[in-house]
KEMARPA-375764 format. One record per residue (C-alpha): x, y, z. Coordinates in steps of 0.25 Angstrom, whole numbers. Layout:
N
+-------+-------+-------+
!    px !    py !    pz !
+-------+-------+-------+
!     X !     Y !     Z !
...
+-------+-------+-------+
***
This chain:
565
+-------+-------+-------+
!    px !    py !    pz !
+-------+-------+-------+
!     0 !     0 !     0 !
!     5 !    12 !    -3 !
!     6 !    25 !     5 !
!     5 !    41 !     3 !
!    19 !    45 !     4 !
!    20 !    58 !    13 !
!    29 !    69 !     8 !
!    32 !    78 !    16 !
!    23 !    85 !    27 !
!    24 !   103 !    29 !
!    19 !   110 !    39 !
!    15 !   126 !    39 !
!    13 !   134 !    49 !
!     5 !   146 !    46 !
!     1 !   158 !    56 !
!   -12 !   163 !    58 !
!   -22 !   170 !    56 !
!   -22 !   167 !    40 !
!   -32 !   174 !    30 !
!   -27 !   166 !    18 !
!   -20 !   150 !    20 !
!   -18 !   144 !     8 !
!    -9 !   131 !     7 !
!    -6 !   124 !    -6 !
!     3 !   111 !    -9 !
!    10 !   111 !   -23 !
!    13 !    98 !   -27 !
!    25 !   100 !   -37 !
!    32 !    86 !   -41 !
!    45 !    87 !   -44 !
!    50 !    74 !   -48 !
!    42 !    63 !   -55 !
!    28 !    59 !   -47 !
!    16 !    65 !   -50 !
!     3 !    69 !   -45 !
!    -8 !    66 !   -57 !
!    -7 !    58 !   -70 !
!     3 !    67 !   -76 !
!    14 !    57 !   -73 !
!    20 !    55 !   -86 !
!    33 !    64 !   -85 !
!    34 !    74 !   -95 !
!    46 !    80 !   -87 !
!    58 !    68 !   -89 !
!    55 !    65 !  -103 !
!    65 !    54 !  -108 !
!    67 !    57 !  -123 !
!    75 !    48 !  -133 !
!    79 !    54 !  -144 !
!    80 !    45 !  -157 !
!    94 !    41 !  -162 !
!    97 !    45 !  -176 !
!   102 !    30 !  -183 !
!   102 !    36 !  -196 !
!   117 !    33 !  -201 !
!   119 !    45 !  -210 !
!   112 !    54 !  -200 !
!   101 !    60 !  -207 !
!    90 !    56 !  -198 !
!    87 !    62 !  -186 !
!    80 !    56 !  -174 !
!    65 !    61 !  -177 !
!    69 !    56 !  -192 !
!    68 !    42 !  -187 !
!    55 !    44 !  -181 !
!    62 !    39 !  -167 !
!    50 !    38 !  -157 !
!    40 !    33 !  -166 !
!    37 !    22 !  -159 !
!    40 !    20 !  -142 !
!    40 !     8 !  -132 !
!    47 !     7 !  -118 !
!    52 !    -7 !  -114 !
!    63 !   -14 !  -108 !
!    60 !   -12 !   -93 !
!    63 !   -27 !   -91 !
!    77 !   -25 !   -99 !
!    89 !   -22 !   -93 !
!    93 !   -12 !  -103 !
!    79 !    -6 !  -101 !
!    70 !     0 !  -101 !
!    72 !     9 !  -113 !
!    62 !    14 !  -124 !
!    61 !    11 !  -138 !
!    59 !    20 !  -150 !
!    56 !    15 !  -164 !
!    63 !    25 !  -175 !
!    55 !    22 !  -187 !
!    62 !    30 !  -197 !
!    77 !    26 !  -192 !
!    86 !    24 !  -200 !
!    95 !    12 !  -195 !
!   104 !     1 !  -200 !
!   110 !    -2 !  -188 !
!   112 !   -18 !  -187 !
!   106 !   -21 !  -200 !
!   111 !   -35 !  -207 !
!   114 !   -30 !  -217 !
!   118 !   -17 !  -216 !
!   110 !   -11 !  -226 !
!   104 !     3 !  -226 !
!    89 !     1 !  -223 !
!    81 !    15 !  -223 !
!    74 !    20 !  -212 !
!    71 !     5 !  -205 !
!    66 !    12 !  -192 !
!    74 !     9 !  -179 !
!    69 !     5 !  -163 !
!    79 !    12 !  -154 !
!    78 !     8 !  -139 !
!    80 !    18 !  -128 !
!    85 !    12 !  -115 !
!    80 !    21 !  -104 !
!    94 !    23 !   -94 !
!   100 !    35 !   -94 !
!   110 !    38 !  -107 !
!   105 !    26 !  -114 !
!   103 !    30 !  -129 !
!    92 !    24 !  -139 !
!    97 !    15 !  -148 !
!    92 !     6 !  -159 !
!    87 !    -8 !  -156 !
!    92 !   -16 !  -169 !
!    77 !   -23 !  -173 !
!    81 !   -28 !  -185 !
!    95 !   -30 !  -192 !
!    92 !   -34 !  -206 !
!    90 !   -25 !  -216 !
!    81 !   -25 !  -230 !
!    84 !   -41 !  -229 !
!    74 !   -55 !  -233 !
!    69 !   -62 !  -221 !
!    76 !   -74 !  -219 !
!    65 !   -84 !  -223 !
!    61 !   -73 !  -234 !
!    49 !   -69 !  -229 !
!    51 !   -54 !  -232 !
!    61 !   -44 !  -236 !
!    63 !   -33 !  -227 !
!    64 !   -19 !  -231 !
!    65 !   -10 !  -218 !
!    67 !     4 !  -226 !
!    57 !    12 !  -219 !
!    52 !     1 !  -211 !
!    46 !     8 !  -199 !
!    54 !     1 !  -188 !
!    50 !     6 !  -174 !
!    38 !    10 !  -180 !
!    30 !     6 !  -171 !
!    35 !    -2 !  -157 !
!    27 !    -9 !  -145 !
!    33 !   -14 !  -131 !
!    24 !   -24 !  -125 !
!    25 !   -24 !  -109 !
!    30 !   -39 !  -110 !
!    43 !   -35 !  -118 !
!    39 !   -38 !  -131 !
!    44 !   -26 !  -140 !
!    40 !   -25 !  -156 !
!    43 !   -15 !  -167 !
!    38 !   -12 !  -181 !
!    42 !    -9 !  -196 !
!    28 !    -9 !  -200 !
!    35 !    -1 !  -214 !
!    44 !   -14 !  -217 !
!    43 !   -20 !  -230 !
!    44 !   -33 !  -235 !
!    51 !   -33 !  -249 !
!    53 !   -49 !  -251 !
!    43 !   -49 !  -261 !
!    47 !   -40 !  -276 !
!    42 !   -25 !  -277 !
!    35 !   -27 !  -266 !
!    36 !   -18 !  -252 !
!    26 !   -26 !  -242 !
!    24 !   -16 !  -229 !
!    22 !   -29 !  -219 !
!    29 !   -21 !  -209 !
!    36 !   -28 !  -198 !
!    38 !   -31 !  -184 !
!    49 !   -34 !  -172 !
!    47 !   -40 !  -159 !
!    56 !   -39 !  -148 !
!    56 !   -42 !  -133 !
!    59 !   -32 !  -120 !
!    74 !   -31 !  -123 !
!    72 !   -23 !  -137 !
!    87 !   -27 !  -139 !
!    94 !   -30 !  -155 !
!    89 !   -41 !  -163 !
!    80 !   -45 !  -153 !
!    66 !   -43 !  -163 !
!    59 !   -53 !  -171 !
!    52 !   -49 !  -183 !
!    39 !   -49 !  -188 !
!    33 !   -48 !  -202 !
!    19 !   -52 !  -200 !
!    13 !   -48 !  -215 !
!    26 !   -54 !  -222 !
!    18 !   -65 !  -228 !
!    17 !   -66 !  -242 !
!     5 !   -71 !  -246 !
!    -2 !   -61 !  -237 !
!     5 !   -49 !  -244 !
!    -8 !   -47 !  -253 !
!   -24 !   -51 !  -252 !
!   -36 !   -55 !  -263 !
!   -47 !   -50 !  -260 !
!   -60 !   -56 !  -264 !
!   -61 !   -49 !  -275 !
!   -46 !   -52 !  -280 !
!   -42 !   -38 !  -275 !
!   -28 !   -37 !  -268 !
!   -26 !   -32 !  -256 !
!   -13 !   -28 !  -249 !
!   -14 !   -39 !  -236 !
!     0 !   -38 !  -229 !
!     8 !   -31 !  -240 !
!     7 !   -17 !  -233 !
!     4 !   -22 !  -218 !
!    13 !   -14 !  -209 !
!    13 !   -24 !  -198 !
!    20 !   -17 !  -185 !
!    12 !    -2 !  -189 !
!     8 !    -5 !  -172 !
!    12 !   -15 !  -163 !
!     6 !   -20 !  -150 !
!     9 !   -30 !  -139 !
!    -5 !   -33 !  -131 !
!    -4 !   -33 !  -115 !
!    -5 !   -50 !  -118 !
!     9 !   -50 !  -120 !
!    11 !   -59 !  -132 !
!     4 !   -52 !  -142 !
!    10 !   -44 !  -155 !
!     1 !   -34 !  -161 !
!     6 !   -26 !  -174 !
!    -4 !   -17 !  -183 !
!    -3 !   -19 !  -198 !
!   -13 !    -8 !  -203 !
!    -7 !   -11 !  -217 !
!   -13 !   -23 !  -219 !
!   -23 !   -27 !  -228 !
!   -24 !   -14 !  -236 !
!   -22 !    -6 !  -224 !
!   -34 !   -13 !  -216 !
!   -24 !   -18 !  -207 !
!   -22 !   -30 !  -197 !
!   -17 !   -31 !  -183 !
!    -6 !   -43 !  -180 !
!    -4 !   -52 !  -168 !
!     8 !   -60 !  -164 !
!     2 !   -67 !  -153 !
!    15 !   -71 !  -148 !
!    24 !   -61 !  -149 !
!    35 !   -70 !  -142 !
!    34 !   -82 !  -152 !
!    32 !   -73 !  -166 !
!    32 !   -86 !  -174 !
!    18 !   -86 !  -170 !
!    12 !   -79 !  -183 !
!     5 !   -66 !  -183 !
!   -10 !   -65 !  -183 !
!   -12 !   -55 !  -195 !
!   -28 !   -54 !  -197 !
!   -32 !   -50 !  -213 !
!   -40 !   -37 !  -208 !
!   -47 !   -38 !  -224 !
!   -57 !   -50 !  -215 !
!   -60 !   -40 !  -206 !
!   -72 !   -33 !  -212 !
!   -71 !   -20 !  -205 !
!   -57 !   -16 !  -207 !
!   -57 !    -9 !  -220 !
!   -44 !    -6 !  -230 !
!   -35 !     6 !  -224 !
!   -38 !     4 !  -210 !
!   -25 !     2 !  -206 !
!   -29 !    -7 !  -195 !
!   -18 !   -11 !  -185 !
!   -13 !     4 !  -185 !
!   -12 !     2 !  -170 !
!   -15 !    -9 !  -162 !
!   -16 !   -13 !  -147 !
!   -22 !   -22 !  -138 !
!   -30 !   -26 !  -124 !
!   -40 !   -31 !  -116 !
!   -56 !   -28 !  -119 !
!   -65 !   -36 !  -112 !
!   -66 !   -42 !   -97 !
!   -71 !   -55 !  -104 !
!   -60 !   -58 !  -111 !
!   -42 !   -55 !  -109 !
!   -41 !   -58 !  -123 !
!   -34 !   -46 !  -131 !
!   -41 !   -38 !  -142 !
!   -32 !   -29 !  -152 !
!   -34 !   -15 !  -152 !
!   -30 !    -9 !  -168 !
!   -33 !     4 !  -174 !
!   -37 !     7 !  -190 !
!   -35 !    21 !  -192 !
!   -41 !    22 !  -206 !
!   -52 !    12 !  -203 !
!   -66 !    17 !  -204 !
!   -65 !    25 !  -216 !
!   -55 !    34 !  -210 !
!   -59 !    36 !  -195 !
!   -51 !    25 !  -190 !
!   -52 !    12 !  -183 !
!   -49 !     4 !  -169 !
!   -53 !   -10 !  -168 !
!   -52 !   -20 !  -157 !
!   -50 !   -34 !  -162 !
!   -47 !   -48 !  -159 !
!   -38 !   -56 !  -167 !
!   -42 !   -67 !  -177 !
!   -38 !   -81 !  -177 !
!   -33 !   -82 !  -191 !
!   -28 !   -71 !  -200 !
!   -40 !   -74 !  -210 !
!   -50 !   -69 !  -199 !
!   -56 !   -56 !  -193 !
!   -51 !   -48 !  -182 !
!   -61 !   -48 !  -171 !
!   -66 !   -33 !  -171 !
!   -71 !   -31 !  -157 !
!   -71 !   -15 !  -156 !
!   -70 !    -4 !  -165 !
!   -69 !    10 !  -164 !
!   -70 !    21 !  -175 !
!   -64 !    35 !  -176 !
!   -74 !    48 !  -176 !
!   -68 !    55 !  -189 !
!   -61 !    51 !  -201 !
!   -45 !    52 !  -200 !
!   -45 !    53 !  -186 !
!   -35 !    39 !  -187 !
!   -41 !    32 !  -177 !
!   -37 !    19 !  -173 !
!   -21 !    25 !  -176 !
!   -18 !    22 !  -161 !
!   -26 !    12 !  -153 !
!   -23 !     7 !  -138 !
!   -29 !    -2 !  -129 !
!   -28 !     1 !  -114 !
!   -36 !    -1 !  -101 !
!   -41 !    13 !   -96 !
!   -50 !    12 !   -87 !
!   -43 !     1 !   -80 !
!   -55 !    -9 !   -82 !
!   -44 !   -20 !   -87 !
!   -50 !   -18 !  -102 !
!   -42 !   -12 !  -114 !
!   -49 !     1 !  -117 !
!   -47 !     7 !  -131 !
!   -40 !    21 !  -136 !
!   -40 !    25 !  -150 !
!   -30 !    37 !  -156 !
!   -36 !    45 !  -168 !
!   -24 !    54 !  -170 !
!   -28 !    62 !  -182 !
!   -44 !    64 !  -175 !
!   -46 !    79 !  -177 !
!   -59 !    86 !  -173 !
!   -60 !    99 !  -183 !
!   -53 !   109 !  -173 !
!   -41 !   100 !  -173 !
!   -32 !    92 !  -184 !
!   -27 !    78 !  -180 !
!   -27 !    80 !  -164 !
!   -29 !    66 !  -163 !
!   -40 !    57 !  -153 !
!   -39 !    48 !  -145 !
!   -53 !    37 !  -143 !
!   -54 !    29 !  -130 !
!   -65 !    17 !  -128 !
!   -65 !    12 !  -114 !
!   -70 !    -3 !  -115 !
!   -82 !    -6 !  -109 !
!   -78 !   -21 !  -110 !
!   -85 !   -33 !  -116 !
!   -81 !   -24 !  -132 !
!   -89 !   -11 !  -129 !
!   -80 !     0 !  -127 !
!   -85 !    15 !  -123 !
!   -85 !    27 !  -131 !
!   -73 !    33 !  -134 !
!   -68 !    44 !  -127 !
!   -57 !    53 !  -133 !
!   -45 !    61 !  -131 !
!   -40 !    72 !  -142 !
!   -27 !    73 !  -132 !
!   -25 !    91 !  -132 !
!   -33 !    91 !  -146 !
!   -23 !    98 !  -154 !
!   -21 !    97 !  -169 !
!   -11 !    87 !  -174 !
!    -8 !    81 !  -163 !
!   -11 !    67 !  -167 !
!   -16 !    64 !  -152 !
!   -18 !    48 !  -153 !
!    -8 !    46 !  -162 !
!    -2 !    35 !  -151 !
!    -8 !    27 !  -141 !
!    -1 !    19 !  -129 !
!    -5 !    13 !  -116 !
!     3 !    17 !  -105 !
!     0 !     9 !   -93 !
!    -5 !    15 !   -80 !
!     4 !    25 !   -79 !
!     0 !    33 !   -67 !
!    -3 !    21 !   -60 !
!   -17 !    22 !   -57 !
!   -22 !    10 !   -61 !
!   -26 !    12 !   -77 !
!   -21 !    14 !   -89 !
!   -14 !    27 !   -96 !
!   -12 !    30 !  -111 !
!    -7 !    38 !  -120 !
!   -10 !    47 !  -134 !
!     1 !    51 !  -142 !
!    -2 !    66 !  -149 !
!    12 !    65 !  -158 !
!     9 !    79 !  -165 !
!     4 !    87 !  -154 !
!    11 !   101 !  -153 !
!    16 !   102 !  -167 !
!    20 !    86 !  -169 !
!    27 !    87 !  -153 !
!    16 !    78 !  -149 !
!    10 !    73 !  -136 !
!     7 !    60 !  -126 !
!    -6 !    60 !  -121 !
!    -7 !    50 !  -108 !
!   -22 !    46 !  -102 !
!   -24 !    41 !   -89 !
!   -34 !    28 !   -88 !
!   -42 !    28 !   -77 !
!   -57 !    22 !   -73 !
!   -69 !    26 !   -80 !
!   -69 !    33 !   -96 !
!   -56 !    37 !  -102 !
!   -52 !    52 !   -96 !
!   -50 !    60 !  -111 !
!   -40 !    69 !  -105 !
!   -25 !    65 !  -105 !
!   -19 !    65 !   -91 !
!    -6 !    70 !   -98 !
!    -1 !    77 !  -111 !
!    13 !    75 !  -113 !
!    18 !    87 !  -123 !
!    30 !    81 !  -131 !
!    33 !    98 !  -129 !
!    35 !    96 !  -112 !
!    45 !    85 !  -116 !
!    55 !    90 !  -125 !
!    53 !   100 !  -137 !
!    59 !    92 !  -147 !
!    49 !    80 !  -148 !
!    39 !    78 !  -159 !
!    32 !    67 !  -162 !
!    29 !    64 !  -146 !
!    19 !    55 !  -145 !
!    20 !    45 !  -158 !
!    22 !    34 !  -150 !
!    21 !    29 !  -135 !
!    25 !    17 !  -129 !
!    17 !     9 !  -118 !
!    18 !    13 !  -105 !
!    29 !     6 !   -98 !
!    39 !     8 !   -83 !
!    52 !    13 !   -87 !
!    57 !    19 !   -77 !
!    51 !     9 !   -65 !
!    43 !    18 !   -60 !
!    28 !     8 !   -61 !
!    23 !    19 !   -70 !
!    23 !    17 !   -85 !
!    33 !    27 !   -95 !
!    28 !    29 !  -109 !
!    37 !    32 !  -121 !
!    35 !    44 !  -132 !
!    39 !    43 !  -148 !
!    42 !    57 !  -152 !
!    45 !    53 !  -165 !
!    45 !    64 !  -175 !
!    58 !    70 !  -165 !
!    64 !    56 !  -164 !
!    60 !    54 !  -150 !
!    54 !    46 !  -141 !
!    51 !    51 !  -125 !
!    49 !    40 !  -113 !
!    40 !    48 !  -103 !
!    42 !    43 !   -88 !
!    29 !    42 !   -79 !
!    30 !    46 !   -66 !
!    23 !    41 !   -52 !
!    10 !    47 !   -49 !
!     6 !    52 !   -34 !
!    -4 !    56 !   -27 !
!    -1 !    68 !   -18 !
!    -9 !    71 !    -4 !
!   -10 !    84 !     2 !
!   -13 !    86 !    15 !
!   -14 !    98 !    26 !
!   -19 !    99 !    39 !
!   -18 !   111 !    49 !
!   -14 !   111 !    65 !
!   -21 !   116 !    72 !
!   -33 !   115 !    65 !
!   -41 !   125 !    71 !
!   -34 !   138 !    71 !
!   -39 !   145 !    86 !
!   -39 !   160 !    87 !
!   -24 !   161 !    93 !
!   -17 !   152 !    83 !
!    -4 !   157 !    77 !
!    -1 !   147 !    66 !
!    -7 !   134 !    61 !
!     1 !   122 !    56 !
!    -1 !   117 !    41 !
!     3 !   103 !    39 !
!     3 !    98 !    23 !
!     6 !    84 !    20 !
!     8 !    80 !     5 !
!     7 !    64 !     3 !
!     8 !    55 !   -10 !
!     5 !    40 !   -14 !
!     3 !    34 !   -28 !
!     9 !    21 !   -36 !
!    24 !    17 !   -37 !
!    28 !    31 !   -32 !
!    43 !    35 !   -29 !
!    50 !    34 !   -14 !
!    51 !    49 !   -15 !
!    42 !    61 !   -21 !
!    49 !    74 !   -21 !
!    37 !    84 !   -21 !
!    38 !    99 !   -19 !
!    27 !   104 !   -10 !
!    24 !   117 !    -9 !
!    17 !   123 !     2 !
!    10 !   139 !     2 !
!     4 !   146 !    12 !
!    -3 !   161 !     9 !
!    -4 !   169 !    20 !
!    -6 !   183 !    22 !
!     0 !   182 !    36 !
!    15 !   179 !    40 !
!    22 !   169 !    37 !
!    20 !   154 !    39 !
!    30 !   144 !    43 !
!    31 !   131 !    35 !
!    37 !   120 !    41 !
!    40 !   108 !    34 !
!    45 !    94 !    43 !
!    44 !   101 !    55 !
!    60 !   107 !    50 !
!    59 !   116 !    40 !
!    53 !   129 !    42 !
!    50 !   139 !    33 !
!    42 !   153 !    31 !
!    32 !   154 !    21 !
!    26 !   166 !    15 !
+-------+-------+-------+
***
């Protein structure tokens, strides 16, 4: 059980008679606890700045879109914990067999977190434009996209995507199938395995019915989003390519034995998914009914319903030749508005069910142009789900609010979940992280925190394209987040902080003030209590007194003694 820890108790002595007593306590926190849900520190900032791995030096940092893509990890690794940042646009030919230039491949840098330690890139793969051994593909990784997107599971599995990759194998042909590494907590070189789930080639194309081609896996993109589902042997990658740009969501469901093959339902046998829906954009994951711990798949379709934009929740097939199971699906209020381009499935309310956000980042109402939206369904259980309740984050135009999405675990430890919205464009392309607090009842539309990429450091831009999960870094029991800032070529791990709850309290001796009495004593006494707090709080308390009388004697332990005015 724990205790209210008492700071420090003051005593003032105050002469008498008094027209006017006023006593006030300012709380100012010096160091890192706090008093409300602000506690993510804006203050202490830890910014890695992207390496420039171009060999002839032409490419900057921001070049190389560093911070596209952001996880933490590694807090069970001796060489951890550290942050890892995907650099889509990198340049780098460092380890590759052979040692031929390969343009713009994209790069994954990891970051370890100790003082001093610089960010350096992770060799994911060390072949270059080569077959496949068993002559399944040919790669070509020119502009492939890798670290393009990323996804840390809170088991240790890791994965990143080239989801631009191409397979050459076959003449004059450039199949965009896209492809996948998966790796475990220690990140380390020539740790991943590969996965190219749309190489077959006699799924490449599709006859349609009436003898009409159609583009089946050619232009899949496989790895455009990852997931791992809180199950902790699933792989989830989007593949909104596929099919004509209907797109199909994939399941490994064993990510530790990947001869296990994929599970790659044909979207075209799913009647209401619809050509240019780019299904699988994003993807997640959870738990939505009491009756059942099974998992249902959370994907967004951004062009689906002639424009407005899709989010489906669906079950899996058992064969590739059949249906997905469409238990829920949502729809955006006016055409353009991209939703469905960032979904997320997260337990608000703390009710033990996966509720449902939805980002529309380019909604705009007519006042402003692309402000972005943000839709949230609480789930009433058993497949009904509330109306949405939405969040335009501060409204403004161009800000993109809803862009990202990412669960960040409880972290002020009251009991529920917290999230949070990226807004990369706000305040002229700085952008912004929006954090939500859970909490019982309907979702609360107003952020508990706007963190400015301005309060952090004037040169980020970008801040806000991609988040990690929430995960403890610094051992603390609250959960950090990380920050892609990818248009400066950065990426930001904000720190959170404990949260207590202070108590005032004062009380008078004597109590009753007689005729002849000189002077009374003020006794204030400041406590705090709160989860997984530090042995020691250093709080700045100040105490004033207005008098229009003499002075008043403060005395503070019974030692010091000082006159205030």
């Amino acid at each position: 059980m724990a205790f209210p820890r008492v700071v420090r108790a003051a005593s003032v002595l105050v002469p008498v008679p008094v027209p006017v007593l006023v006593l006030v306590l300012v709380l100012v926190l010096m160091a890192s606890p706090l008093t409300t849900g602000f506690n993510v520190d804006t203050a202490h900032p830890v910014i890695f700045r992207g390496p420039v791995t171009d060999p002839t030096g032409r490419q900057t940092r921001a070049d190389t879109y560093f911070g596209y893509s952001v996880s933490l990890g590694g807090v069970r690794e001796s060489d951890g914990p550290w942050l890892l940042a995907g650099a889509p646009r990198a340049n780098s030919t460092l380890g590759l067999n052979p040692p031929s230039r390969v343009l713009e491949p994209g790069a994954v840098f990891k970051c370890p977190l100790r003082r001093g330690a610089a960010c350096q890139e992770v060799l994911v793969d060390r072949t270059g434009n080569v077959p496949d051994p068993e002559r399944q593909y040919t790669d070509l990784k020119d502009q492939g996209w890798l670290g393009g997107a990323m996804e840390y599971a809170s088991n240790g599995w890791f994965a990143t995507s080239a989801f631009r990759w191409r397979n050459t194998k076959y003449p004059n042909k450039y199949l965009g199938n896209g492809v996948c590494y998966v790796g475990t907590d220690s990140v380390s070189d020539d740790s991943f395995r590969k996965e190219v789930p749309l190489y077959d080639k006699n799924s490449q194309n599709y006859i349609l019915p009436d003898r009409r081609l159609a583009y089946f896996y050619s232009y899949g993109e496989a790895g455009t989003s990852l997931h791992f589902p809180d199950n902790g042997h699933e792989l989830i990658l989007g593949a909104p390519g596929v099919f004509d740009w209907t797109g199909t969501i994939i399941r490994y469901s064993e990510v530790d034995d990947l001869t296990v093959g994929p599970t790659i339902p044909n979207p075209y046998l799913t009647k209401t998914l619809q050509n240019y829906d780019y299904f699988g954009y994003s993807v997640g994951s959870g738990r939505f009914s009491s009756d059942s711990h099974d998992t249902l798949y959370l994907a967004g379709a951004p062009r689906g319903a002639e424009g407005k934009g899709r989010a489906l929740l669906v079950d899996f097939p058992l064969r590739n030749d059949q249906p997905f199971s469409i238990k829920a699906d949502w729809v955006g209020s006016s055409l353009g508005e991209y939703f469905g381009a960032a979904v997320l499935a997260v337990d608000i309310n703390g009710d033990g069910l996966s509720d449902v956000v939805v980002g529309a980042p380019l909604f705009q109402d007519g006042f402003s142009v692309e402000q972005g939206r943000i839709y949230v369904y609480i789930n009433a259980d058993h497949g009904l789900f509330k109306s949405a309740r939405t969040s335009v984050g501060s409204g403004v135009s161009h800000a993109r609010f809803g862009s990202t999405l990412a669960s960040l675990g409880d972290i002020d430890n009251d009991g529920f979940f917290d999230f949070a919205v990226g807004a990369p464009y706000e305040e002229d392309g700085r952008g912004a992280v929006y954090v939500f607090r859970g909490g019982p009842g309907d979702f609360v539309t107003t952020a508990s925190q706007r963190i400015a990429a301005s309060e952090l450091n004037a040169d980020l831009r970008g801040f806000g394209i991609s988040l990690s999960r929430g995960v403890d870094v610094d051992g603390n029991r609250y959960p950090d987040v990380a920050v892609g800032s990818y248009a400066s070529g950065d990426a930001v791990l904000l720190r959170t902080r404990p949260v207590l709850q202070f108590a005032a309290t004062l009380s008078a001796q004597p109590e009753k003030l007689e005729a002849d009495t000189r002077e009374f004593e003020v006794q204030a006494c400041l406590s705090y209590d709160g989860p997984f707090l530090p042995m020691s709080v250093r709080v700045n308390v100040t105490l004033k007194i207005e008098s229009f009388h003499a002075q008043s004697v403060l005395v503070v332990g019974g030692e010091d003694v000082r006159f205030i005015h």
